[in-house]
py3Dmol code that shows the C-alpha trace and the ligand (Angstrom):
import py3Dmol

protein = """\
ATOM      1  CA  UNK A   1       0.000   0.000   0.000  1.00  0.00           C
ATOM      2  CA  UNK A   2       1.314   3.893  -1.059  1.00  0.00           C
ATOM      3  CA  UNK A   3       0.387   6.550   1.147  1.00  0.00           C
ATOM      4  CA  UNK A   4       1.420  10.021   0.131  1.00  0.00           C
ATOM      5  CA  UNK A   5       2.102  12.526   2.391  1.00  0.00           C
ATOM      6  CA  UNK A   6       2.274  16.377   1.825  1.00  0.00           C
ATOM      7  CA  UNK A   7       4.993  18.438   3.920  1.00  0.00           C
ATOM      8  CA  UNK A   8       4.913  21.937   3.728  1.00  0.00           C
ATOM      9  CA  UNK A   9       7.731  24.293   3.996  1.00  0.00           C
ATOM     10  CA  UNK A  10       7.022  27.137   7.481  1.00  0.00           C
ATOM     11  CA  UNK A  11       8.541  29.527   9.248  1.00  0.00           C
ATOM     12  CA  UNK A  12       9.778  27.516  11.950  1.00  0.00           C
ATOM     13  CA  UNK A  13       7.359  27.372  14.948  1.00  0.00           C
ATOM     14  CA  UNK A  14       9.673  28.337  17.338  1.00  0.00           C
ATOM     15  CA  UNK A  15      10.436  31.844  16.028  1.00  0.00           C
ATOM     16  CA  UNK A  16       8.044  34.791  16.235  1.00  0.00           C
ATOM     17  CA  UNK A  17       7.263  36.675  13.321  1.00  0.00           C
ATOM     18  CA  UNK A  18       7.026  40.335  12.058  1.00  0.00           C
ATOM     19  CA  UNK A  19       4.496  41.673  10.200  1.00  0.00           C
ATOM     20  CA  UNK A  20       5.334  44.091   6.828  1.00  0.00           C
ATOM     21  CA  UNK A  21       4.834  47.436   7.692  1.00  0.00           C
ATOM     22  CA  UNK A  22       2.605  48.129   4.624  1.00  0.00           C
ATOM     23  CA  UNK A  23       0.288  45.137   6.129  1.00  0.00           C
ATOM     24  CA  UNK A  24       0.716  43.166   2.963  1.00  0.00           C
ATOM     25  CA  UNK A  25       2.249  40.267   5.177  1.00  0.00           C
ATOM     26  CA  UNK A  26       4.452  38.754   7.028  1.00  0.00           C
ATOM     27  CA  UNK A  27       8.433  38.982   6.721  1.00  0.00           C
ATOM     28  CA  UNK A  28       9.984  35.881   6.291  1.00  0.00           C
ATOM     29  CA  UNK A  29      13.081  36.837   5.014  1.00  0.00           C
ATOM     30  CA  UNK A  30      15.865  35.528   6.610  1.00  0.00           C
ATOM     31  CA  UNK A  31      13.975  33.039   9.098  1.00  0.00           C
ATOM     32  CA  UNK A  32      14.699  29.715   9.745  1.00  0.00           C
ATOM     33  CA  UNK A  33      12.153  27.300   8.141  1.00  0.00           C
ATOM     34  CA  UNK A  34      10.732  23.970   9.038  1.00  0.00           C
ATOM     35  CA  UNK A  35       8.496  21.168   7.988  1.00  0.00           C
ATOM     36  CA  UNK A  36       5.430  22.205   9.112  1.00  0.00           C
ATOM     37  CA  UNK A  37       4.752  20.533  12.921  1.00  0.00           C
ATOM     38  CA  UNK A  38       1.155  18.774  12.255  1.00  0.00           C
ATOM     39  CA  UNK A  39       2.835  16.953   8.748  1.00  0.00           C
ATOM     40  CA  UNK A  40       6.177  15.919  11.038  1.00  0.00           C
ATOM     41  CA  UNK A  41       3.023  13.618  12.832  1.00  0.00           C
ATOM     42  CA  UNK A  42       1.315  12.620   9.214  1.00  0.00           C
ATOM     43  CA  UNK A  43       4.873  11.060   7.908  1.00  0.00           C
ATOM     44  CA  UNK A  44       5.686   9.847  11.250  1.00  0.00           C
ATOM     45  CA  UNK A  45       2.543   7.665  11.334  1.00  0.00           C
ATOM     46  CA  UNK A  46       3.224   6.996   7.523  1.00  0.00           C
ATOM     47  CA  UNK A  47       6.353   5.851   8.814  1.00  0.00           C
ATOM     48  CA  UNK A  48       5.326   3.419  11.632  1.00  0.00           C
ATOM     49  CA  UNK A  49       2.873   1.969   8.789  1.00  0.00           C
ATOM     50  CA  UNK A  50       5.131   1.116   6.682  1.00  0.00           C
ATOM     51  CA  UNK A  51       7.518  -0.167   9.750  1.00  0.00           C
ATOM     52  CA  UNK A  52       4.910  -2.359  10.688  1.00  0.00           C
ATOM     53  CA  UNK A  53       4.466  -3.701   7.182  1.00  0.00           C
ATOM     54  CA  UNK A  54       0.987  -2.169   6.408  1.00  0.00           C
ATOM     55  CA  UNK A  55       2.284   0.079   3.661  1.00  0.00           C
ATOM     56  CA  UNK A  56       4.973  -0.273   1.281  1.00  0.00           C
ATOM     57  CA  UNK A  57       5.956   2.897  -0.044  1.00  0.00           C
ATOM     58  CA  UNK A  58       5.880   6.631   1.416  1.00  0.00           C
ATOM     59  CA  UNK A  59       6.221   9.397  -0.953  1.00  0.00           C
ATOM     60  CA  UNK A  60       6.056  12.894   0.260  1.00  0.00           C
ATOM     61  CA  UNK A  61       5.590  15.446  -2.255  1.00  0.00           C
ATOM     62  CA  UNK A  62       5.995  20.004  -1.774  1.00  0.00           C
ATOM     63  CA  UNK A  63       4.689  22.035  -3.287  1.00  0.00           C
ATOM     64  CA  UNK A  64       6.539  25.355  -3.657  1.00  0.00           C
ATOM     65  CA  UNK A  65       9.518  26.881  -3.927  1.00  0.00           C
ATOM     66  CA  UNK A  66      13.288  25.012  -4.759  1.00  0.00           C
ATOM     67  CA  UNK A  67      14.141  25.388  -1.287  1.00  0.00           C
ATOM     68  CA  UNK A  68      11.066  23.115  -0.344  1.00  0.00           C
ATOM     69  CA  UNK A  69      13.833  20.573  -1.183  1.00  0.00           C
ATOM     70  CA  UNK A  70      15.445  21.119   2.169  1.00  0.00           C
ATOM     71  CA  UNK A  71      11.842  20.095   3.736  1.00  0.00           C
ATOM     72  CA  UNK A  72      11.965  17.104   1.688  1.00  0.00           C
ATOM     73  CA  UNK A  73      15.457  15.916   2.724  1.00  0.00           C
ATOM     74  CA  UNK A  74      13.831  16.132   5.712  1.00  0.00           C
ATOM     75  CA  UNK A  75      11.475  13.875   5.323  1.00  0.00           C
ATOM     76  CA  UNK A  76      13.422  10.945   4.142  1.00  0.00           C
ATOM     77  CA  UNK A  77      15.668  11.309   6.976  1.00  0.00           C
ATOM     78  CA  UNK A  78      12.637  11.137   8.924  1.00  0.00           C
ATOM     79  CA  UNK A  79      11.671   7.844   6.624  1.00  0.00           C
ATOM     80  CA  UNK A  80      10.389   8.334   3.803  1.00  0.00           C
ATOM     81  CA  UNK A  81      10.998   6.634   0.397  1.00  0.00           C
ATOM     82  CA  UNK A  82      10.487   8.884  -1.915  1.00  0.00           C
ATOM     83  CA  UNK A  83      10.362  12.992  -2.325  1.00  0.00           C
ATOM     84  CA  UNK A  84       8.831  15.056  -5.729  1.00  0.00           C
ATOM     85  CA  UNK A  85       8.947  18.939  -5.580  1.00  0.00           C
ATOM     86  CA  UNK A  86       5.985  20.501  -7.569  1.00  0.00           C
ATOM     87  CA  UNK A  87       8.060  23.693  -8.178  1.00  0.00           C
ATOM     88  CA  UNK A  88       6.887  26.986  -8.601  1.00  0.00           C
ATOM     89  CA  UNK A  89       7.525  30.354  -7.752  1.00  0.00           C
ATOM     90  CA  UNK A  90       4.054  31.113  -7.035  1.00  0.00           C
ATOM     91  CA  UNK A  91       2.146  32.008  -4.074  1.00  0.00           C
ATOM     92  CA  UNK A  92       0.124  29.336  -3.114  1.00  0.00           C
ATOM     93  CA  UNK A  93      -3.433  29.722  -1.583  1.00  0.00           C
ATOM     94  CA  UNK A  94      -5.015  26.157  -0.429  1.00  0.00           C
ATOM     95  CA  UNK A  95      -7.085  25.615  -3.047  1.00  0.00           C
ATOM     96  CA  UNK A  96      -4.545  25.860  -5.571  1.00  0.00           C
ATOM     97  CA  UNK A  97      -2.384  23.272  -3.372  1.00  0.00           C
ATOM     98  CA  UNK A  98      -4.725  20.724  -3.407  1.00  0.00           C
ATOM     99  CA  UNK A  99      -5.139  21.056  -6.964  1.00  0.00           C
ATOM    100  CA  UNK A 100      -2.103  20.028  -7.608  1.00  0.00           C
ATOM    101  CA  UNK A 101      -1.990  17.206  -5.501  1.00  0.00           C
ATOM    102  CA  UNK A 102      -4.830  16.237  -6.994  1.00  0.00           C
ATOM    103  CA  UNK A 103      -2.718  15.953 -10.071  1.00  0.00           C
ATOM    104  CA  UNK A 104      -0.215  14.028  -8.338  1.00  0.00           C
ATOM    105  CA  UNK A 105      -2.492  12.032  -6.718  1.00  0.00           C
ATOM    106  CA  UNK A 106      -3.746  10.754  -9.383  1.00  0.00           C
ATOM    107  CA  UNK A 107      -0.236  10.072 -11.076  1.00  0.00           C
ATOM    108  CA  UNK A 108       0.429   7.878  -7.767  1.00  0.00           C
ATOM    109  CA  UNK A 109      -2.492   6.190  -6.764  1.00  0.00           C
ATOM    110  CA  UNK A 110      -1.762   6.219  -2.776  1.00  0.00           C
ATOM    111  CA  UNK A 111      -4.752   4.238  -1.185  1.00  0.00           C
ATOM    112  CA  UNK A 112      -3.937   6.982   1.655  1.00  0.00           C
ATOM    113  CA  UNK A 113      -3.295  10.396   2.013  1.00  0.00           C
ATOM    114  CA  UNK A 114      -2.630  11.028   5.037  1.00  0.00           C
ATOM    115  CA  UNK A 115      -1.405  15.416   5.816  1.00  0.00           C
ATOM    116  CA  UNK A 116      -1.372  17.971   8.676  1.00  0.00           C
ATOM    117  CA  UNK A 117      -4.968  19.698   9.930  1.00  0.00           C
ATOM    118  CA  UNK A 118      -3.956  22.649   9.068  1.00  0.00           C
ATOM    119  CA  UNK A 119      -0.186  24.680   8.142  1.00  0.00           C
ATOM    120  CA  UNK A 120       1.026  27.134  10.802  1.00  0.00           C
ATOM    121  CA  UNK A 121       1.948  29.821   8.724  1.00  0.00           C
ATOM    122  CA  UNK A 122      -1.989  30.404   7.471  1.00  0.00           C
ATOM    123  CA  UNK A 123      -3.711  28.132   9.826  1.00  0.00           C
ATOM    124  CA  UNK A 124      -6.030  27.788   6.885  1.00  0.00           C
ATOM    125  CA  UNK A 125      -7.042  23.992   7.254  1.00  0.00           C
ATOM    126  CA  UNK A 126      -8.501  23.670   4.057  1.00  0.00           C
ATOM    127  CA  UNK A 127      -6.003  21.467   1.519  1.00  0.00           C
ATOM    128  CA  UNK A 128      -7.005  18.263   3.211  1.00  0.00           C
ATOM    129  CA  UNK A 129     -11.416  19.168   2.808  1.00  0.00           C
ATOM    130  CA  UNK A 130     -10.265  20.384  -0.615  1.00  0.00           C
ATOM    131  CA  UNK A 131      -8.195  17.295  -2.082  1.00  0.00           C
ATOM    132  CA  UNK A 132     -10.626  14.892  -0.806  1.00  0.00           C
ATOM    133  CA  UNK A 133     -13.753  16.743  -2.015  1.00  0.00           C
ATOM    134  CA  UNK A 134     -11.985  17.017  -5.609  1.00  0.00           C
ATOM    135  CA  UNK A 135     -10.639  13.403  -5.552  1.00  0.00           C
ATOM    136  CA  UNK A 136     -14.482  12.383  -4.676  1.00  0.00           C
ATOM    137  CA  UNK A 137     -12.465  10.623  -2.167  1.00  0.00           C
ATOM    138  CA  UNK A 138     -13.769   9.716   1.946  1.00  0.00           C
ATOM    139  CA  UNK A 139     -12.154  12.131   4.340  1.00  0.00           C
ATOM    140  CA  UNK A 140     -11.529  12.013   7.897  1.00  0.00           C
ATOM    141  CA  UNK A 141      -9.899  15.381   9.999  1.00  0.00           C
ATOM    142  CA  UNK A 142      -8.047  15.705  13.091  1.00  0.00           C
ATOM    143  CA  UNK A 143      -7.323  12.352  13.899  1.00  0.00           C
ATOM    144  CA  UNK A 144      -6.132  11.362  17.211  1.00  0.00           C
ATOM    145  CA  UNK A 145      -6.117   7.375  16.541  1.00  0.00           C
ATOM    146  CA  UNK A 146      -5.366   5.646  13.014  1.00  0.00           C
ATOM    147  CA  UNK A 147      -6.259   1.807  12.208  1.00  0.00           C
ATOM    148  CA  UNK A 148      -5.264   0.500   8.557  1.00  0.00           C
ATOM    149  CA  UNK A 149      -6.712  -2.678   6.921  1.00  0.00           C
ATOM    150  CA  UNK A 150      -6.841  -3.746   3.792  1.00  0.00           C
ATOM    151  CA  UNK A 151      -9.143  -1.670   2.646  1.00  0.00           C
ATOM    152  CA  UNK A 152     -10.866   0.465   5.264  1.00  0.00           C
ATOM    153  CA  UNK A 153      -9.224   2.944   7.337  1.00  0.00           C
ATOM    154  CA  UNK A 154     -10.777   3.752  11.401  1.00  0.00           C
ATOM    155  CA  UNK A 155      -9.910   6.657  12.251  1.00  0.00           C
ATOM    156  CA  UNK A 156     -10.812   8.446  15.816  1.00  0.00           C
ATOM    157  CA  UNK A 157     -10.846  11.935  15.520  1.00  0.00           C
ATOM    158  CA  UNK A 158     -11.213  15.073  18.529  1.00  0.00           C
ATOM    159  CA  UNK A 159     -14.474  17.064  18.201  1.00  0.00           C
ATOM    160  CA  UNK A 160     -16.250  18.717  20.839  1.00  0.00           C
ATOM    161  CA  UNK A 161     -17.319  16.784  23.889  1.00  0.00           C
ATOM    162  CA  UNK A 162     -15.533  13.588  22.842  1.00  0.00           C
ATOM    163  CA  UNK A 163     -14.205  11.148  20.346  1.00  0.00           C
ATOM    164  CA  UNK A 164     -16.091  10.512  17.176  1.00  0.00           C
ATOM    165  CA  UNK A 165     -14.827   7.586  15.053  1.00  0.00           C
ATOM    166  CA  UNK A 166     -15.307   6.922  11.699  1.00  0.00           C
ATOM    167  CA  UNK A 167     -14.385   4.186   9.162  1.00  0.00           C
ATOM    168  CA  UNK A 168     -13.776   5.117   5.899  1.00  0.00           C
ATOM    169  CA  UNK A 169     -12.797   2.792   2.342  1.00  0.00           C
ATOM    170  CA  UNK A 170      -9.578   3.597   0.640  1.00  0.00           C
ATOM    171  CA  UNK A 171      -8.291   5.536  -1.210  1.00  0.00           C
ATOM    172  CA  UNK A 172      -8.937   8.007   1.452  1.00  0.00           C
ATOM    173  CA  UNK A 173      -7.934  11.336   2.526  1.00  0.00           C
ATOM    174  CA  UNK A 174      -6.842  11.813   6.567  1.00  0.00           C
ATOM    175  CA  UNK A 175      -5.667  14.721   7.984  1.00  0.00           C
ATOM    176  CA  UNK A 176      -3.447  14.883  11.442  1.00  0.00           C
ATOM    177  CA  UNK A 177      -4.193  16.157  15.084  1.00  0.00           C
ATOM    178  CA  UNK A 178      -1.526  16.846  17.620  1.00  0.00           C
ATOM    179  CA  UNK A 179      -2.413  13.545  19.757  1.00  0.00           C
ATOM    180  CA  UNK A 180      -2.107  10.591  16.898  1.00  0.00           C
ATOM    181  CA  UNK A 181       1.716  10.729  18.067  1.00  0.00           C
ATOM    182  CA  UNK A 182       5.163  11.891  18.674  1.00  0.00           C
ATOM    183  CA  UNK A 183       7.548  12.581  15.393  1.00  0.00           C
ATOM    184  CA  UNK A 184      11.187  10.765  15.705  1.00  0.00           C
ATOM    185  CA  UNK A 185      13.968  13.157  15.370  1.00  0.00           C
ATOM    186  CA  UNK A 186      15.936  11.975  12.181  1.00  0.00           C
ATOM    187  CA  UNK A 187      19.084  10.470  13.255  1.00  0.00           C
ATOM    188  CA  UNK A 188      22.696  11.820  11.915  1.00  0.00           C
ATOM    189  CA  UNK A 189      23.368   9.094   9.641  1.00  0.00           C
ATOM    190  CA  UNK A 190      20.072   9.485   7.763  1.00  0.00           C
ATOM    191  CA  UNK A 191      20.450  13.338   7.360  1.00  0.00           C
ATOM    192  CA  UNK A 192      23.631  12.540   5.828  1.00  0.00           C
ATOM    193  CA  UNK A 193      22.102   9.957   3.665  1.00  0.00           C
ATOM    194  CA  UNK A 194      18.909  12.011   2.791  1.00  0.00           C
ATOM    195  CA  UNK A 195      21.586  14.825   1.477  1.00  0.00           C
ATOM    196  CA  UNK A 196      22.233  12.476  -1.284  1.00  0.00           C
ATOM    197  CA  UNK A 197      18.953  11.499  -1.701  1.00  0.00           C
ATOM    198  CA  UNK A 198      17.533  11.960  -5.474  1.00  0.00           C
ATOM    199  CA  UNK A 199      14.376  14.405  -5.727  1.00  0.00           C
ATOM    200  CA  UNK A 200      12.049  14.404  -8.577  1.00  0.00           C
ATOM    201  CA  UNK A 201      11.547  18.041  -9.478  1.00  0.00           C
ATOM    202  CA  UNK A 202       8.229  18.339 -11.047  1.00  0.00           C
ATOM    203  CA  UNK A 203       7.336  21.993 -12.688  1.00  0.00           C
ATOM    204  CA  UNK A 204       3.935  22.901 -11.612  1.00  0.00           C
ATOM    205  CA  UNK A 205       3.379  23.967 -15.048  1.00  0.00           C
ATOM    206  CA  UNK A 206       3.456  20.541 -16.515  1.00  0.00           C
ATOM    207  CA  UNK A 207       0.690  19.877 -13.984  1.00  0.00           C
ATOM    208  CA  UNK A 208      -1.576  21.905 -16.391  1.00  0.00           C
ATOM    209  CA  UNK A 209      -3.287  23.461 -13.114  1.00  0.00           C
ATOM    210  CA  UNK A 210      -5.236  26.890 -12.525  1.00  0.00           C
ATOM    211  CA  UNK A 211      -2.698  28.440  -9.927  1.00  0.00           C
ATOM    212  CA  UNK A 212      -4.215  31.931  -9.872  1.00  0.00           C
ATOM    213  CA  UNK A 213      -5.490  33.092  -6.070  1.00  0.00           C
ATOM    214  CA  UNK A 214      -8.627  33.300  -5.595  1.00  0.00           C
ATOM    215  CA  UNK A 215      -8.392  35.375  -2.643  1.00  0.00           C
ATOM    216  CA  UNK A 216      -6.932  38.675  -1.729  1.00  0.00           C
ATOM    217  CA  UNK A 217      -5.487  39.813   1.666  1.00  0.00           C
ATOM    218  CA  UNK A 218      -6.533  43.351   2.363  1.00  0.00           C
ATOM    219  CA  UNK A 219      -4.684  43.685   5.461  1.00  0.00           C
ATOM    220  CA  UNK A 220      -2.148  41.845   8.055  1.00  0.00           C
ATOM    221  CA  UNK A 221      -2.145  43.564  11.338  1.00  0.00           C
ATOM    222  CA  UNK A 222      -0.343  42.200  14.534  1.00  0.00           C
ATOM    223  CA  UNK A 223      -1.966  41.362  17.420  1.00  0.00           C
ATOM    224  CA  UNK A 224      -2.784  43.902  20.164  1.00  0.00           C
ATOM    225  CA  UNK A 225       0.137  44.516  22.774  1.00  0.00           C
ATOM    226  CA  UNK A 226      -1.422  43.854  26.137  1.00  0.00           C
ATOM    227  CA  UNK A 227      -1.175  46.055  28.527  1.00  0.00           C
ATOM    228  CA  UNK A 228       1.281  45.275  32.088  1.00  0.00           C
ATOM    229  CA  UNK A 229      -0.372  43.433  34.710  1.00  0.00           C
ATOM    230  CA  UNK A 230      -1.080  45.184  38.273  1.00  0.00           C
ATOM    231  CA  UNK A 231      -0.010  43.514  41.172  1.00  0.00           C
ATOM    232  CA  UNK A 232      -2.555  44.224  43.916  1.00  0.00           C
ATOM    233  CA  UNK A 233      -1.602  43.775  48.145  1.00  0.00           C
ATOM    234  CA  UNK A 234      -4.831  41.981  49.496  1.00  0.00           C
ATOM    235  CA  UNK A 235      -7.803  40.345  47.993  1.00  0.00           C
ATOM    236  CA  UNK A 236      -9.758  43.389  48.882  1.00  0.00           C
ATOM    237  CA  UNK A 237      -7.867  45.614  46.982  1.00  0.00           C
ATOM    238  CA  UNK A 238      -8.130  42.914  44.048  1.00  0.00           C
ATOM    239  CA  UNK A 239     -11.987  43.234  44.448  1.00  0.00           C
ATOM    240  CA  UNK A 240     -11.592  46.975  44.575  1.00  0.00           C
ATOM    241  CA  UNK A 241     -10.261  47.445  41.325  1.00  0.00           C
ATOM    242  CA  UNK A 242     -12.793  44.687  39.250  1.00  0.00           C
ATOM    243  CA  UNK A 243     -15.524  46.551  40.958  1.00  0.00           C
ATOM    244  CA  UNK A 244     -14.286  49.798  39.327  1.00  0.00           C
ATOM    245  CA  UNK A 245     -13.041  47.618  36.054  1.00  0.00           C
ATOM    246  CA  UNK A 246     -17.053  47.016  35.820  1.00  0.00           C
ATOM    247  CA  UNK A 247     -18.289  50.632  36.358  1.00  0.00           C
ATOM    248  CA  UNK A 248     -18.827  50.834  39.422  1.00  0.00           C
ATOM    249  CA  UNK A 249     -18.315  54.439  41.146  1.00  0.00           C
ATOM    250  CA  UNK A 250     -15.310  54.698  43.848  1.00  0.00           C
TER     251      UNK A 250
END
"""
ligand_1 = """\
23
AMP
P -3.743 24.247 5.089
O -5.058 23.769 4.577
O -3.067 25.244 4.191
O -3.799 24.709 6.531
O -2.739 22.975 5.073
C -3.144 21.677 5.478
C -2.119 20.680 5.020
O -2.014 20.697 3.605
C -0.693 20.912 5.506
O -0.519 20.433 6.821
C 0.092 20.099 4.480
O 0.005 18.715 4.759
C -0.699 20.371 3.192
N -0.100 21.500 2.459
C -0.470 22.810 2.506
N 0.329 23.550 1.706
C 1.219 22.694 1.148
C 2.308 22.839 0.248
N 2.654 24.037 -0.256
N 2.999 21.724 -0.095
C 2.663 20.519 0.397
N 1.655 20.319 1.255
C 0.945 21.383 1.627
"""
view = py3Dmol.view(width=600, height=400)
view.addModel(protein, "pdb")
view.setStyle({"model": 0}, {"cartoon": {"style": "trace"}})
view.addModel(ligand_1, "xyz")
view.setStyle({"model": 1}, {"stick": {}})
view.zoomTo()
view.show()
């Protein structure tokens, strides 16, 4: 069995960005970039799969910019087989991401998909909804839990008040919550070996895809800088000053 898993390339989670001054965005430039933290968990469970002889191949696949190809070295540190870079310089809204791995998709035929909730940098959580609902293809998001068979994948997944768990036939699409487990760091020797590693650089264009945005961001503000705390002598004087925080007159 093939699962496919798409990395994307982030500003690394650690590091705080700055928005433009215009508002037209963030600045990246400069920052150190990671594999986005919810697809780390996707290819790790593609990973232990394939470890435990469920699946036979894992092929991640980026799309973006050359550099993606650092993400993808990466990833087959981290385990994976395979890596293909959809190159293009363009900038990428979801829908035009899961378009194209559509395209690839259907070049592969994974009997699993399996890709982060959502990618830090836009917190859009939309590619998974979007490849599934284009590849006519079962879906499950957030999983927490992740049983493979044959042919039918069971999937727990977190929604409000509880667990909800759903069983879906394959080729399906799943998308990752924080709980379904803890990435592996990628040892020394495999970096080294994943430097080496071929890539299959794929242009976008041969893809034959409608890139174009469909949205437009008017505006990128930072958030609000909140204002010092007070520290307060007595519990009194605590209830003092939320009496007056809620109108009251001294
Ligand atoms: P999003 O819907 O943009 O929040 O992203 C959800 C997931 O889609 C990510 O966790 C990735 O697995 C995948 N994805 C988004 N953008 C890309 C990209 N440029 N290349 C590969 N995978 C991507």
């Amino acid at each position: 069995m093939k699962i496919l898993v798409p990395v994307k390339r982030v500003v690394d989670y650690l590091l705080r960005v700055r928005v433009r001054e215009d508002g037209s965005g963030v600045d990246s430039a400069g920052l150190k970039m990671s594999m986005n933290p919810f697809d780390e968990i996707a290819l790790e469970e593609a990973v232990r799969l394939r470890e435990a002889g469920v699946a036979s191949e894992v092929v991640v696949v980026s799309c973006g910019v050359s550099a993606c190809q650092e993400t993808l070295r990466t990833a087959l540190a981290m385990g994976a087989d395979r890596a293909v870079l959809i190159e293009t310089d363009a900038l990428l809204q979801p829908l035009a991401v899961a378009k194209l791995l559509k395209a690839l998709a259907q070049r592969e035929a994974p009997r699993l998909v399996i890709m982060g909730k959502q990618a830090i940098d836009d917190d859009a959580n939309q590619c998974a909804q979007m490849l599934a609902a284009m590849l006519g293809w079962p879906q499950a998001t957030f999983a927490s839990k992740l049983l493979l068979s044959e042919d039918t994948a069971t999937v727990s997944r977190e929604i409000d008040g509880g667990l909800e768990t759903l069983e879906l036939s394959l080729p399906a699409v799943i998308s990752t919550d924080l709980r379904l487990n803890e990435p592996r760091y990628a040892s020394l020797p495999n970096v080294m070996k994943a430097r080496r590693a071929q890539i299959e650089i794929l242009p976008a264009a041969d893809l034959q895809v409608d890139l174009r945005p469909r949205l437009t961001t008017l505006r990128v503000a930072a958030p609000p800088v909140r204002a010092p705390g007070v520290r307060v002598d007595s519990a009194e004087a605590l209830a003092e000053r939320l009496r007056l925080a809620m109108g009251a007159t001294p």
